[in-house]
C-alpha angles and dihedrals in degrees: 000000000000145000137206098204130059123273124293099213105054121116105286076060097064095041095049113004100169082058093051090038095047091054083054098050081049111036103033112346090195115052153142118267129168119212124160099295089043142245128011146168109250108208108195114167128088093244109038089045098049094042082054101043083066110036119117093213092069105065120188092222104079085204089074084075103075132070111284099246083059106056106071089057093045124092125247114249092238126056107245126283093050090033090076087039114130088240080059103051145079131202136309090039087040093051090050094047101043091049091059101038084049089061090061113029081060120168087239084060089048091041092058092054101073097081089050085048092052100049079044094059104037084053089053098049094045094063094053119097118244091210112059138033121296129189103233095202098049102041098026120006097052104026098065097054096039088055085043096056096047089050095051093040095040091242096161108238097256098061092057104088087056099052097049082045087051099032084057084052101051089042099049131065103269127146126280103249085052095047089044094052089040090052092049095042086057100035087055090050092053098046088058090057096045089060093043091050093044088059097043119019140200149180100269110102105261086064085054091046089058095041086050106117132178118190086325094315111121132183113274122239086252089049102052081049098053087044095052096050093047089050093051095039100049092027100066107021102056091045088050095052087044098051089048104045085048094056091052090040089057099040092049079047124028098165091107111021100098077081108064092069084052104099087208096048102030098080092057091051090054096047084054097043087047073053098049108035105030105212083212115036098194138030121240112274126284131205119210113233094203144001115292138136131257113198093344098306121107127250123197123219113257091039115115118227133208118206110207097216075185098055094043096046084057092052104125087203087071102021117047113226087352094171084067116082101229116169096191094059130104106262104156093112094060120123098209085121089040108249128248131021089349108050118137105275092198085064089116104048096048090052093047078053099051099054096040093047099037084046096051091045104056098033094060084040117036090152090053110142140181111249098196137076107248091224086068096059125118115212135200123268099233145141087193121043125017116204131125121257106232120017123189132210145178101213092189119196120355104231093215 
């Protein structure tokens, strides 16, 4: 595995990745890049990432690599419970899984949630002050889909705190002794609640995942677990960063945010803005199962590969003039929630949180406002979500 050209993920990185990602769509597509767990190839361009999001030859189980006599006595990448995670598995134990969690997290479930987000919000907006500064991911942008999640999944409200503290761990780049304590401090907690869940059910989803049959096969203990992490862990933290890098997206830009509190014109906002700004920049690792070829370069068999859904949604070959935030524009064809049998099965629910929160927000506060030089931000180091850690704002007079 080598590379000709610096590093992707370095601190300019972290600061601007569509910058960093568009010069390696440009410049090499495929190419070696180092993050915490080590090499990888960094596939940057549309066609190349959708064509791999979907090929059979890159598993996402390291363990499909090997010779089949070796795989039952290898150990997964991931410590238990993530590493039965859907994002983990292959078919036939995806399509299992999936199959039975998609009984359960139904539309019609998602659907019915509005009314409950947009009393959410309205309650969290109303406790912000008008007059000083407020950190719009801390007291806003995280907080309503973190409180979202737990309900659906029957999280009671005091644990909450402590999983958004231990979800940011297991999303960002932090060290392996820390992602390994995070994982089993949520997984024991969860295995607590499944049980608990399991003895006395109720009407939140985890009790319908345990209840999800298929011709007598259920979901497994493990299972349930994996699920609900995931769930916590991918449902809260991509809406946040999305919540947060729209708003800045709209106050650098005005030009089209009077639609966002237009209930017709809101939903195609959102689905450019899920273009433009990517909630997650880079798809789960893949293992090639042989030896093939992405975008003309040679991959061995055994090397992981990362597809930048970003990078690919910015490609000006599938998108015209991609780098321009155009909300009239097609962008049905775009990978921001991956694309096949792994495609993000929250994708619902963020979208149904991005219009009712982004709504909510700039309704009350037309006159909302950054209050710090851009320039000043710190920002997450991580390959899979951008957004800057704390945000403030000055939100100005409620209008209603």
């Amino acid at each position: 595995m080598t590379s000709t050209h610096q590093d992707s993920f370095t601190d300019d990185y972290w600061l601007d990745p569509h910058s960093t990602l568009a010069r390696a769509r440009e410049n090499e597509p495929v190419r070696v890049a180092h993050f915490e767990s080590g090499p990888t190839w960094l596939v940057t361009r549309y066609a190349d990432v959708r064509a791999g999001l979907v090929d059979e030859r890159l598993a996402k189980d390291w363990r499909s690599t090997l010779p089949e006599a070796e795989r039952a006595d290898a150990p997964p990448g991931l410590p238990a419970p993530m590493s039965h995670m859907l994002t983990s598995l292959d078919p036939p134990e995806h399509t299992r899984l999936r199959a039975l969690v998609t009984q359960a997290f139904t539309a019609r479930r998602i659907a019915a949630l509005r009314p409950r987000v947009e009393q959410l919000a309205e309650e969290l907006l109303d406790g912000l002050p008008e007059d000083e500064p407020v950190d719009l991911v801390g007291r806003y942008a995280i907080i309503l889909p973190m409180i979202v999640i737990c309900e659906l999944l029957g999280v009671p409200e005091l644990e909450r705190d402590e999983f958004a503290r231990l979800s940011t761990v297991l999303i960002d780049e932090c060290p392996e002794p820390e992602l390994a304590e995070a994982s089993a401090q949520m997984a024991t907690y969860l295995d607590g609640l499944v049980a608990a869940k399991r003895a006395d059910p109720d009407d939140a989803l985890l009790s319908a995942l345990i209840t999800a049959s298929d011709e007598g096969d259920r979901l497994t203990d493990l299972e349930i677990t994996a699920m609900a992490m995931l769930l916590l862990m991918a449902g809260h933290e991509t809406t946040a960063v999305f919540l947060t890098n729209s708003v800045r997206a709209m106050l650098d830009d005005p030009t089209h945010v009077h639609r966002l509190t237009d209930p017709k014109a809101a939903p195609a906002m959102v689905e450019e803005l899920l273009r433009w700004l990517s909630p997650a920049m880079n798809a789960s690792l893949r293992f090639a199962t042989e030896d093939l070829e992405i975008g003309g370069v040679p991959i061995a068999r055994g090397e992981s590969v990362m597809l930048s859904t970003a990078a690919a949604d910015r490609d000006p070959r599938a998108f015209p003039d991609a780098d321009v935030f155009d909300p009239d524009r097609n962008t049905s064809k775009h990978v921001a929630f991956g694309h096949g049998i792994h495609r993000c099965l929250g994708a619902a629910l963020v979208r149904l949180e991005a219009e009712v929160g982004l709504a909510a927000l700039f309704r009350r506060f037309p006159d909302l406002r950054a209050t710090a030089d851009p320039a000043t931000l710190t920002f997450r180091r991580s390959v899979h979500v951008h957004s800057p850690r704390v945000f403030p704002v000055l939100l100005g007079p409620r209008a209603d």
